[in-house]
DOROLO-970299 format. One record per residue (C-alpha): residue in one letter; x negated, y, z negated. Coordinates in Angstrom, 2 decimals. Layout:
! DOROLO-970299
   residu        c1        c2        c3
        A         X         Y         Z
...
END
This chain:
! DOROLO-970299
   residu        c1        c2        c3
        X    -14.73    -58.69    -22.31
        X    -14.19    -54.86    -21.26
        X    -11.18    -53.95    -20.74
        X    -10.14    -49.97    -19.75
        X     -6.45    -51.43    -18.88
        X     -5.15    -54.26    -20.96
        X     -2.80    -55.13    -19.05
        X     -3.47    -58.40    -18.36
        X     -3.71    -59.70    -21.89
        X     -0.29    -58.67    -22.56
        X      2.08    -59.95    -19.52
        X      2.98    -63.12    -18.34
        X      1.95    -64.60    -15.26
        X      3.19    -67.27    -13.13
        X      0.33    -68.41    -11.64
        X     -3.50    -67.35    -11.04
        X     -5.40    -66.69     -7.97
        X     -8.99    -67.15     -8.11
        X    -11.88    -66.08     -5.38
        X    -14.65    -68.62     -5.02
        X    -17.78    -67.13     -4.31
        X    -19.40    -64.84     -7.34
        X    -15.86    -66.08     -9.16
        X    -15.86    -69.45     -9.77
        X    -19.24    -70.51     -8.64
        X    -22.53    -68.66     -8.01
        X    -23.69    -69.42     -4.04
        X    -25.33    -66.14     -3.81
        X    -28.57    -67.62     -3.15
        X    -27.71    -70.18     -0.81
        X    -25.50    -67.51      1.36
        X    -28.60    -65.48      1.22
        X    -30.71    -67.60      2.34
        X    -28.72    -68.54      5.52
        X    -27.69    -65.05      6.34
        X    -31.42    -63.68      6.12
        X    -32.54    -65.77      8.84
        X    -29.45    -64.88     10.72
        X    -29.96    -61.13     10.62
        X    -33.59    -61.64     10.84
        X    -32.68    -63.86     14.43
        X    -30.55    -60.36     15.26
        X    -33.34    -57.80     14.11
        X    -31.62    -56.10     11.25
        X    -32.41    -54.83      8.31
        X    -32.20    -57.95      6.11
        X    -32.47    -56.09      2.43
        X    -29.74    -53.44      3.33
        X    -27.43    -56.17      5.26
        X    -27.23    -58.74      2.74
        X    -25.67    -55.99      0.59
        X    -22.49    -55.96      3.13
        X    -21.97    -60.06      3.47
        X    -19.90    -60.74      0.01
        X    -16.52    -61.59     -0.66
        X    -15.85    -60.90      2.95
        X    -15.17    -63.43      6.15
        X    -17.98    -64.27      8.31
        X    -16.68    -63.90     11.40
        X    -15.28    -60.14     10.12
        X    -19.28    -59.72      8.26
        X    -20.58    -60.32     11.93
        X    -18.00    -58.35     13.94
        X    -18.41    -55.33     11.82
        X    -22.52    -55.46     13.02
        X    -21.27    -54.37     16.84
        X    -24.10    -56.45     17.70
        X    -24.07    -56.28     21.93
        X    -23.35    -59.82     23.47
        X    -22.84    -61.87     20.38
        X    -19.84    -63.83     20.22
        X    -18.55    -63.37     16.48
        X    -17.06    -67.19     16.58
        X    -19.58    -68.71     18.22
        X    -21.68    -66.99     15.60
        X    -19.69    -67.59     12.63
        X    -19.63    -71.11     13.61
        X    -23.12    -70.96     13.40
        X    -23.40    -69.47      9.43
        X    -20.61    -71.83      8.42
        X    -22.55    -75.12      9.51
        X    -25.52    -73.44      7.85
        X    -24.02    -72.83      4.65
        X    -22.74    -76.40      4.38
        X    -26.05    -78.05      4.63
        X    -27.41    -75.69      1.81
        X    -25.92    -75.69     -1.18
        X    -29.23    -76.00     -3.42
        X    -28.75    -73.67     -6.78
        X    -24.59    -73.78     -6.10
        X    -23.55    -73.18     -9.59
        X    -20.24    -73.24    -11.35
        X    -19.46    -69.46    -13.44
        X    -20.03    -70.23    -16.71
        X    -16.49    -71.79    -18.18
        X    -15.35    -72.30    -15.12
        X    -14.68    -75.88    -14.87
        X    -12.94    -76.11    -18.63
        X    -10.71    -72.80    -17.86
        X     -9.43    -74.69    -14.82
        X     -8.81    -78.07    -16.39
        X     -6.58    -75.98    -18.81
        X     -4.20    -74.73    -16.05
        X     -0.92    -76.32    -15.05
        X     -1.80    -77.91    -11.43
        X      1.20    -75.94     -9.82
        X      0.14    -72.99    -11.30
        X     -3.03    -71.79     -9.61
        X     -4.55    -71.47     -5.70
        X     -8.16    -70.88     -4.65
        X     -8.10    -67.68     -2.18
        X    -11.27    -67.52     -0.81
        X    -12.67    -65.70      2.37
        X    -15.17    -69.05      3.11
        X    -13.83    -71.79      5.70
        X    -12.60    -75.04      4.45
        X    -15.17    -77.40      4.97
        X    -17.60    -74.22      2.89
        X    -15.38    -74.34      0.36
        X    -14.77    -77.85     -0.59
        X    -18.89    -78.67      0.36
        X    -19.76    -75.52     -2.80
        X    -17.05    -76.88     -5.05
        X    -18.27    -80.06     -5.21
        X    -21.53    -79.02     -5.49
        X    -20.70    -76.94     -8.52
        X    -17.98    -79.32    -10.15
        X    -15.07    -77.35     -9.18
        X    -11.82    -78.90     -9.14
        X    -10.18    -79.27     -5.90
        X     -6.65    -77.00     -6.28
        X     -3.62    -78.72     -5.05
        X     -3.42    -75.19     -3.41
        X     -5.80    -73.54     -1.17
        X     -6.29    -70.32      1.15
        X     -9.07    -70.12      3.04
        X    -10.69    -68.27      6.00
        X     -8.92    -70.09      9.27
        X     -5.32    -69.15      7.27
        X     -5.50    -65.47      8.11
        X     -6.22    -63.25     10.73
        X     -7.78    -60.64      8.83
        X     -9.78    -61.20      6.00
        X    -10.50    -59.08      2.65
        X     -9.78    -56.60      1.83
        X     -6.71    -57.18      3.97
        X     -4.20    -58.46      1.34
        X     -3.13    -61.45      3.65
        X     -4.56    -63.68      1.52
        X     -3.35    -63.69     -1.84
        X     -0.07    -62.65     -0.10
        X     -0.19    -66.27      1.29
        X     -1.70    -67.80     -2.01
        X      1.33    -66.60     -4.04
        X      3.83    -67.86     -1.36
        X      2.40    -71.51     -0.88
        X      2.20    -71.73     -4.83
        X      6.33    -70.85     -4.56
        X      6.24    -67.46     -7.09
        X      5.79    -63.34     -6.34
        X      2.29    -62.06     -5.92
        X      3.07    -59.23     -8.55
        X      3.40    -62.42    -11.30
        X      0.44    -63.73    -10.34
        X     -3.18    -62.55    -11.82
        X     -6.05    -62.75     -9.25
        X    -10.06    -63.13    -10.76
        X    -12.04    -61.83     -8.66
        X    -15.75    -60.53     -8.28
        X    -16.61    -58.57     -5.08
        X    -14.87    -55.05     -4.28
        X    -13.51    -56.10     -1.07
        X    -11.27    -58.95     -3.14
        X    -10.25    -56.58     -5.69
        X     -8.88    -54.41     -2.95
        X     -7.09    -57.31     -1.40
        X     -5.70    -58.07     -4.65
        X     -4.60    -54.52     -5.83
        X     -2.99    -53.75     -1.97
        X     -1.08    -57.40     -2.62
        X      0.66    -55.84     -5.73
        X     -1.62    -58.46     -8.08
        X     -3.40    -57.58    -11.54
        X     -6.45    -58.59    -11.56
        X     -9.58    -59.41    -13.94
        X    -13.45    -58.85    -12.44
        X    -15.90    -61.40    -12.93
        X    -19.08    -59.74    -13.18
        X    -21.26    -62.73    -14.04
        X    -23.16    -62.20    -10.50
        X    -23.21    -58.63    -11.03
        X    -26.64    -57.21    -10.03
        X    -25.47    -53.77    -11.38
        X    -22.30    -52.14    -13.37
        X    -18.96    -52.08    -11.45
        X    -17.07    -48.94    -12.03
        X    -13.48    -50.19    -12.80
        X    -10.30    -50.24    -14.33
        X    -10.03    -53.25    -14.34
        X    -10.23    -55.79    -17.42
        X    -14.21    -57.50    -16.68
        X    -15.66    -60.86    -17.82
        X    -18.92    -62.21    -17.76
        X    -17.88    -65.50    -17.87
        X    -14.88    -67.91    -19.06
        X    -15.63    -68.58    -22.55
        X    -14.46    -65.04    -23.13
        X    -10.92    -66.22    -22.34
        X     -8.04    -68.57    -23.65
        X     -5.31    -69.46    -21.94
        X     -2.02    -70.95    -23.06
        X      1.33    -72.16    -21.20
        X      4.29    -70.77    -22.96
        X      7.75    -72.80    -23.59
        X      8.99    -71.14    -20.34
        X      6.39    -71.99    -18.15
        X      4.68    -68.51    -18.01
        X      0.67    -68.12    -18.52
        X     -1.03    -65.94    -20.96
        X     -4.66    -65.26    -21.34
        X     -5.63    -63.53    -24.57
        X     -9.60    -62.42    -25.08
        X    -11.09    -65.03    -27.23
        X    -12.73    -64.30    -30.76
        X    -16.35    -64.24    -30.74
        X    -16.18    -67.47    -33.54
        X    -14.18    -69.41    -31.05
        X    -16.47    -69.29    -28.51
        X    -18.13    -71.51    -27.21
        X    -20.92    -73.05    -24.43
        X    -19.07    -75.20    -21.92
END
């Protein structure tokens, strides 16, 4: 773990946020593959437009294009039924699924810029647990980095978004997360290159331990290299 603030290994947190895509679970080459053949369909660049696609909302991916007479929900409707017919190589982030199981079930939310049905078609793929909690595309009007979402993730779970720690992975989440008033941790295991952040980074969950104090609060702490392990 890297860590230029500490921060977050000292407070106490009511509850965590966590992204989906690049956080919890790896989907990058199934989104890949669907978007490629739609921005090959649209005659774009397909190398430099895949780089604008993560962590943000379709329908605010497609809008941004300014693409003349395409209909962004028609078109997002389109990627979405895509996406949930391929979910070959859908991966959970390593230590994912046994960090989760270790959290209070009131005490964390999914915040995630994919629809619904996308969302619960790549958890299951991966083994993700289901959240009793969930924020997902159709529950905002704008997307990441807007800070709508974990604004609305904190308020369903009941506590303040500034006692809540978000995990996240793409830039445009981090942003939504710092403009919520969130601390935050970067998971970097889908990281192609370095990040440049202040933020604490992780390349995966066995590099944290998490405990529930007597009142109720979370801590994570970074875990010693002896205690970890290959989930």
């Amino acid at each position: 773990m890297s860590s230029p603030n500490p921060a977050v290994l000292t407070r106490h947190y009511r509850a965590f946020l966590f992204d989906m895509d690049g956080t919890l679970l790896n989907s990058i080459a199934a989104a890949e593959r669907v978007w490629s053949r739609w921005a090959q369909r649209h005659g774009l660049d397909v190398e430099a437009f895949l780089t604008t696609i993560h962590g943000a909302r379709a329908i605010d991916t497609i809008t941004r294009q300014a693409l003349p007479g395409v209909n962004a929900q028609a078109e997002a409707a389109w990627i979405t039924e895509a996406e949930v017919n391929d979910v070959e190589g859908v991966v959970a982030i390593s230590g994912a699924v046994e960090f989760l199981k270790r959290l209070p079930a009131d005490q964390w939310a999914l915040v995630t810029s994919a629809p619904r049905a996308l969302a619960l078609r790549r958890m299951a793929a991966a083994g993700i647990p289901v959240p009793a909690v969930m924020v997902t595309a159709e529950d905002v009007t704008s997307g990441k980095p807007n800070p709508a979402c974990y604004l609305l993730g904190a308020k369903r779970l009941g506590v303040p978004v500034q006692d809540c720690l978000v995990f996240e992975d793409a830039t445009v989440g981090i942003r939504a997360a710092e403009a919520a008033g969130a601390e935050v941790i970067v998971v970097t295991t889908t990281h192609m290159t370095p990040m440049a952040t202040e933020h604490a980074c992780i390349d995966g969950y066995e590099a944290l331990q998490v405990r529930q104090e007597a009142d109720g609060l979370l801590i994570v702490r970074e875990r010693e290299e002896s205690q970890r392990v290959a989930f």
